[in-house]
N, C-alpha and C positions, 0 to 999 in steps of 0.2 A: 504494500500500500504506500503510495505516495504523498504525502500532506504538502498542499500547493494552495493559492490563495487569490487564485484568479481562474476562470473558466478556461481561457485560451492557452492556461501552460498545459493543457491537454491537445494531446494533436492533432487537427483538423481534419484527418482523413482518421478518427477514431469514432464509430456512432455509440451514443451514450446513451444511458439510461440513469434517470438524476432523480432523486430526492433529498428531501429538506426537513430538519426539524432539529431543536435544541439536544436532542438526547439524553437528556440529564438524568444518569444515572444507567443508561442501558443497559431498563432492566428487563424481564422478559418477556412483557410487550413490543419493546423495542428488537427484542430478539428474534420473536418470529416474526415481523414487518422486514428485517432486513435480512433474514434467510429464504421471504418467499422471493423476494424482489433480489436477490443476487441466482435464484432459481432460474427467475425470468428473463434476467439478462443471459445468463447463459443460454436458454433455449432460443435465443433470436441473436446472440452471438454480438451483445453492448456491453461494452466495458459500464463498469457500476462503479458511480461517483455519488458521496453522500455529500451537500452542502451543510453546514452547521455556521456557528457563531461566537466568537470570542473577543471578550470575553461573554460569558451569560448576558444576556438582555436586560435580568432584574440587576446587573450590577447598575446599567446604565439608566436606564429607567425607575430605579429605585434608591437613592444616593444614600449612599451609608449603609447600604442593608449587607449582612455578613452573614457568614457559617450558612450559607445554603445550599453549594455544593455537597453534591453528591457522590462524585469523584472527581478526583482532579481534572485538567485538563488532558495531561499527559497518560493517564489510566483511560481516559477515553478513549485516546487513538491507539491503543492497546486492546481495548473492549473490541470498537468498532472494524479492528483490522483481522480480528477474528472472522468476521462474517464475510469472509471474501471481499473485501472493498476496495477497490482498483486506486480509488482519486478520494481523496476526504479533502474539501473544499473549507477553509476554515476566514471566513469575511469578518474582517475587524467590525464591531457593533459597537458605533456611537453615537452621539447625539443627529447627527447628520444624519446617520443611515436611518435613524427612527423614523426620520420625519416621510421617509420617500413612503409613495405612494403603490399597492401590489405589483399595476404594469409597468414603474419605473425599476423596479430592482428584478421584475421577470424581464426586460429589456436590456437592464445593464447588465446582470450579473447570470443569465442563460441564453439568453436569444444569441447573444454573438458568437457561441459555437456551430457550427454549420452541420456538426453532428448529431444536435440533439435532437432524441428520437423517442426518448416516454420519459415521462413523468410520473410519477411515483408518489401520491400524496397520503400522511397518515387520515385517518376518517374524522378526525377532529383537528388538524391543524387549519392555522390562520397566521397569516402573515401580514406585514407591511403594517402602513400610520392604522394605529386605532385598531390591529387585527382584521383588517376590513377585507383582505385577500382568501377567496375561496376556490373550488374545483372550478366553478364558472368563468371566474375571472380568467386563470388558470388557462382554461381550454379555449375562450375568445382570445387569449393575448398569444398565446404558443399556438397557429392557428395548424402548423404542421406538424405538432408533436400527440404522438397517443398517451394522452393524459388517464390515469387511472386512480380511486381511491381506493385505498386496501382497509378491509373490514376491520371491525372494531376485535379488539383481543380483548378475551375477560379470563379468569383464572375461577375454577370452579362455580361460575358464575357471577363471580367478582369482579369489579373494574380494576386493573391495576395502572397506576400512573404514580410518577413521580414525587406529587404531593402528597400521595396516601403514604410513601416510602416514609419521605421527610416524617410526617407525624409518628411514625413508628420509631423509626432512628431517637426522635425525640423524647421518645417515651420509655426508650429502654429495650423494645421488644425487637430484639435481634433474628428471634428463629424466625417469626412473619417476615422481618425484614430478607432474611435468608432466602426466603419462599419464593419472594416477589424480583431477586434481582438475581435468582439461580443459582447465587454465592452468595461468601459472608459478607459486609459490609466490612470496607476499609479504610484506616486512618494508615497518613502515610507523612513523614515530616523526616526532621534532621534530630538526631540524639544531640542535647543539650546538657552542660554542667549542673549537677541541682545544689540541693544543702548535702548530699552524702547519707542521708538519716538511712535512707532503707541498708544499705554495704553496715552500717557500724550497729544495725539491729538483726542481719543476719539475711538478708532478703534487697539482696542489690537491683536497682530500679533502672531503666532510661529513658529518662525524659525527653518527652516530646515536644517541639517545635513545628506546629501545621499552619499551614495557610489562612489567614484570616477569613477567605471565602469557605473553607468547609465548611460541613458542618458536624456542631458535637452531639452524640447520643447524650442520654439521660446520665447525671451523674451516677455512679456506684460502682462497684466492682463484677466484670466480666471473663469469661477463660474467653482466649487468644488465644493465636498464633502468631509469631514475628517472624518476620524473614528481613535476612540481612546477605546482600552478595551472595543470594541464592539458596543460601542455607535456611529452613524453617526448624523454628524452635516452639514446642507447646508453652504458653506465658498464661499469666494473668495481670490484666490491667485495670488501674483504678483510675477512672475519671472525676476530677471533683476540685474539693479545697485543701485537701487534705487537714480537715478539723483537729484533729489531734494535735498538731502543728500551729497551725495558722488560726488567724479571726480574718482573714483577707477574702473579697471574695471573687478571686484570680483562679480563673478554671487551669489547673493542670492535667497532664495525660502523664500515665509513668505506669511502664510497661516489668515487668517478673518475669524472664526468661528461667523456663524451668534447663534444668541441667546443662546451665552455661556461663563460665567464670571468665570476661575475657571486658574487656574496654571498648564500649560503643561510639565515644566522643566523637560530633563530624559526621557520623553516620549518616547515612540515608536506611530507612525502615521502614516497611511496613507492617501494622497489625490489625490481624482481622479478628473483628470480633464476633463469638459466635453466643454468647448465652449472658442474659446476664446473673450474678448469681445470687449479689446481695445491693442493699441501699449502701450508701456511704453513712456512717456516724464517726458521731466522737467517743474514742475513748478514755476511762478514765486513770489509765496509764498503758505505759511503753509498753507492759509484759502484757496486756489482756489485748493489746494491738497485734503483737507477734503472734500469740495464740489464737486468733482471729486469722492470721495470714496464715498459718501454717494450715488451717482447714481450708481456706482458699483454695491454696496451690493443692491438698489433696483433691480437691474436688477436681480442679481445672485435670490433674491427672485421670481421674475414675473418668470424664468424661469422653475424653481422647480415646479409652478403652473398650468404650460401650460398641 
């Protein structure tokens, strides 16, 4: 897969077949919309180019708002490149571009390939000023492309979408969340210096550093998995304030890599979280905190076993 940021770094004598939508989180909705549609580009023999948008739309459109991704940027074109994806089209989103109207940016940013030849649209997307862009539009303005909307996906008779993920993420409940995006949910940053506390109580932590666009589940303590340079390790990690410590109310992430004694500093990591196990509280000392942790990490093990 290629990630290019203009329609015509695709080469003119290649016929395409394009769709468009934020993907946030591609989960698996998003999953089988873009396993029918790399289907059908193969049976008609068009390379399959997804356009998307970066950053997210609610950055621009909603100033200041944080922790809403759902995976990174970079985890996306990792996701989406699973699914056969020839060209991932990624259009800077900003204020300018909001303002265009659906047949100015089906003009600028599709019409001027000479190959394009279906369109691909989710059953509820909407595009351009005010969302005002639909299959209609779509199919008056692309007068020579075979425009198609692809059916609605429900999971057990379920809607699944992005913002039902978010509210789950937020709540804690990682195995629903698990359900709906095919895998765990992932927090992914740099290992940062902390105070030391978990190493000098017997239970060495790495602290996390993530993007201010993620977003954080539900404070409390979860089993994980971390992967570091390829290696995965069973963990558990505590999201929160760490109360016992602190009165601050500065979200930390600090990950328990179970059977691993080694220096993460600098790092890049990811941890996926799969369960969560308990709330976060305050203890009212060090020893009833360690005895706390030590049932933790056995759990995070029995569960890895099941």
């Amino acid at each position: 897969m290629k990630v290019i940021h203009n329609i015509l770094e695709i080469p003119a004598d290649k016929k395409i077949g394009v769709t468009i939508g934020n993907f946030d989180g591609v989960h698996i909705g998003h999953q089988h919309l873009l396993e029918d549609i790399r289907q059908k580009c193969d049976k008609k023999g068009l390379v399959f180019v997804v356009v998307t948008f970066v950053p997210h739309p609610q950055k621009i459109l909603c100033p200041g708002k944080e922790r809403f991704l759902i995976n990174s940027y970079a985890y996306k074109r990792e996701l989406v490149k699973k699914f056969g994806v020839d060209y991932l089209i990624e259009i800077e989103f900003n204020r300018d571009f909001s303002t265009q109207s659906p047949e100015e940016f089906l003009k600028g940013f599709l019409l001027p390939h000479p190959g394009l030849s279906d369109i691909y649209l989710g059953y509820d997307f909407a595009f351009g000023a005010n969302k005002q862009g639909d299959y209609d539009i779509v199919k008056d303005t692309c007068k020579n492309a075979h425009v198609e909307v692809q059916p609605k996906f429900e999971l057990s008779g379920k809607m699944v979408s992005s913002t039902i993920i978010r509210q789950n993420i937020l709540s804690g409940k990682m195995e629903e969340v698990k359900e709906l995006l095919a895998r765990p949910f992932r927090l992914e940053g740099t290992v940062i210096k902390g105070e030391g506390r978990g190493k000098k109580i017997g239970f060495p932590t790495a602290n996390i550093l993530i993007s201010q666009d993620q977003i954080i589940p539900a404070t409390g303590v979860y089993v994980s998995r971390t992967t570091n340079r390829g290696m995965t390790y069973n963990s558990i990690t505590n999201v929160g304030h760490n109360p016992t410590f602190n009165n601050s109310d500065d979200i930390f992430i600090e990950t328990h890599l179970l059977d691993f004694d080694d220096f993460l500093y600098g790092e890049n990591i990811e941890v996926e979280l799969f369960k969560k196990v308990r709330d976060e509280k305050k203890f009212s000392s060090v020893n009833d905190l360690v005895e706390q942790i030590r049932k933790d990490v056995d759990y995070s093990r029995n569960y890895f076993l099941k």
